[in-house]
C-alpha positions as CSV (number, residue, x, y, z in Angstrom):
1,X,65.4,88.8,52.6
2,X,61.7,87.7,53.8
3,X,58.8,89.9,53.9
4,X,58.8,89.2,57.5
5,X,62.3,90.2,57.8
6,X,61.9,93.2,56.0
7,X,59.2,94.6,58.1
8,X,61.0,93.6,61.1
9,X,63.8,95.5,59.9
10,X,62.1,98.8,59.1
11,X,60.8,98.7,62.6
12,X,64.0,98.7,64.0
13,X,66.7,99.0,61.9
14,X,69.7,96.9,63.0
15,X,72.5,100.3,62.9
16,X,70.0,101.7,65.4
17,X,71.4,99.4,67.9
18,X,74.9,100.4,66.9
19,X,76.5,103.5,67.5
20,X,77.9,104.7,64.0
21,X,81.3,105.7,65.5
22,X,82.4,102.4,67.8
23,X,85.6,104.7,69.1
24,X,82.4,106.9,70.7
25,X,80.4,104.4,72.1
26,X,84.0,103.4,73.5
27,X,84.6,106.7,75.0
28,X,80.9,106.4,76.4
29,X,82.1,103.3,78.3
30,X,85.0,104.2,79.3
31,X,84.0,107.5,80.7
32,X,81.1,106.2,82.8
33,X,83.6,103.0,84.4
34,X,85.7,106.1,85.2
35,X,83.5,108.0,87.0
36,X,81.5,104.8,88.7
37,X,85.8,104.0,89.9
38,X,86.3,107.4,90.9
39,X,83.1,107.2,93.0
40,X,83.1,104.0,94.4
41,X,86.1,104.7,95.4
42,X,85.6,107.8,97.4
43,X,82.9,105.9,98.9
44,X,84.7,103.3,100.4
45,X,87.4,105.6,101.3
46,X,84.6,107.3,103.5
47,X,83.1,104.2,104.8
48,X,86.0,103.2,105.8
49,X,87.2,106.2,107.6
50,X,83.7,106.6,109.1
51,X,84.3,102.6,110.3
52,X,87.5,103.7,111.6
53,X,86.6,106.3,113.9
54,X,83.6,104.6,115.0
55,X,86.4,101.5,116.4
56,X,88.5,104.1,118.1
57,X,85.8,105.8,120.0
58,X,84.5,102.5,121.1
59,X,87.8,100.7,121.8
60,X,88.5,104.0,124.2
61,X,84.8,103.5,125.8
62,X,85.6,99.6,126.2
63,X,88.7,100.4,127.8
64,X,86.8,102.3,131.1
65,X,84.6,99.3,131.1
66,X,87.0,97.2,132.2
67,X,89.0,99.5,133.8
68,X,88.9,98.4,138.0
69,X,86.3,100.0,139.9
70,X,87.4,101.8,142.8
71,X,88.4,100.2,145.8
72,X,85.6,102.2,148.1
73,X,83.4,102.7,145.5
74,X,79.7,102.0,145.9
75,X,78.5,99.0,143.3
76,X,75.6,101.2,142.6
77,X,77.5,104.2,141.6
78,X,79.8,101.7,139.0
79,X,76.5,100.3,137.3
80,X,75.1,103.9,137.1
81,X,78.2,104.9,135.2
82,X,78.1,101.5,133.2
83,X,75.3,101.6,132.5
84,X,75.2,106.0,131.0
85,X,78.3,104.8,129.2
86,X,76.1,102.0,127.0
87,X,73.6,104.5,126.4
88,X,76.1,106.6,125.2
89,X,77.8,103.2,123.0
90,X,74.3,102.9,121.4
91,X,73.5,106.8,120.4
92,X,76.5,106.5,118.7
93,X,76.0,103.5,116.9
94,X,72.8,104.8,116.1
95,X,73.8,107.9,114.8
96,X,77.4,105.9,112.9
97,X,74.4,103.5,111.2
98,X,72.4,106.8,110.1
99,X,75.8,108.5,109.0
100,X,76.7,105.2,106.7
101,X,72.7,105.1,105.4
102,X,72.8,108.6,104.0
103,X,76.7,108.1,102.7
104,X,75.3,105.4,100.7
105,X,71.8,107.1,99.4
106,X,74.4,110.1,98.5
107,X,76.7,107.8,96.6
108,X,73.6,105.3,94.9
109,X,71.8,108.5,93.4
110,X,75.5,109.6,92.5
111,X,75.8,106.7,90.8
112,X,72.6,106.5,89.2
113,X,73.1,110.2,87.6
114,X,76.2,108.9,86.3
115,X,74.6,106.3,84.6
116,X,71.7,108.2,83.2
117,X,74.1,111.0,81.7
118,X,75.9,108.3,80.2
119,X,73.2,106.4,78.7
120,X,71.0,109.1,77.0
121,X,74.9,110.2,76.0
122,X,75.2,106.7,73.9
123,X,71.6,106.1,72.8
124,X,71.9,109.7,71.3
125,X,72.9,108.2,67.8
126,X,70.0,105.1,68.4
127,X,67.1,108.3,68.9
128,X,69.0,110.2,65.9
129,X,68.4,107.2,63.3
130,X,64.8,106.2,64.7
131,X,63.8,110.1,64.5
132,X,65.5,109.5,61.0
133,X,63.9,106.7,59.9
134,X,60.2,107.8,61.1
């Protein structure tokens, strides 16, 4: 082996990079795809209802829309109400958007503590041989 090589490798050893049991680092992986799975899919279970609901409330809303105004019924009166109804359409679409916003913060910082457990879990035995080493 090179001088050059040599020094590199006491820098950072190469086993460093490996975790000395691969069935572990395995079980690392494979723990932390379950978890992500199990998350992302209560997430999109969620989402979806949330979508869901959201279509039925406005289907029902679009169906007094279109429902046939009354036959002595001022045109004023029928705007008015038209009109309170899409005020009403937007608040909730405003508050369905804010409801899907902080479902998805919730489930991104979910995901990101997943990840960091998992990764200072498998870089345990790559701090372990440079605290070794140094």
């Amino acid at each position: 082996m090179s001088a050059e090589n040599k020094a590199i490798a006491q820098i950072f050893p190469i086993n460093a990079l490996f975790s000395p049991n691969i069935t572990q680092a395995q079980a690392h992986a494979t723990n932390m795809l379950t978890q992500t799975t199990e998350l992302m899919t209560k997430m999109s279970s969620e989402l979806w209802e949330a979508q869901t609901r959201l279509m039925q409330v406005e289907a029902q809303q679009g169906a007094k829309v279109f429902a046939q105004p009354a036959a002595g019924g001022r045109p004023g009166e029928a705007l008015g109400a038209y009109n309170q109804q899409l005020r009403e359409s937007s608040e909730r679409m405003v508050e369905h958007l804010r409801q899907v916003n902080d479902l998805m913060r919730d489930y991104s910082w979910q995901m990101l503590d997943i990840y960091a457990a998992n990764l200072s879990k498998a870089t345990k035995p790559i701090q372990d041989a440079m605290q070794r080493k140094s």
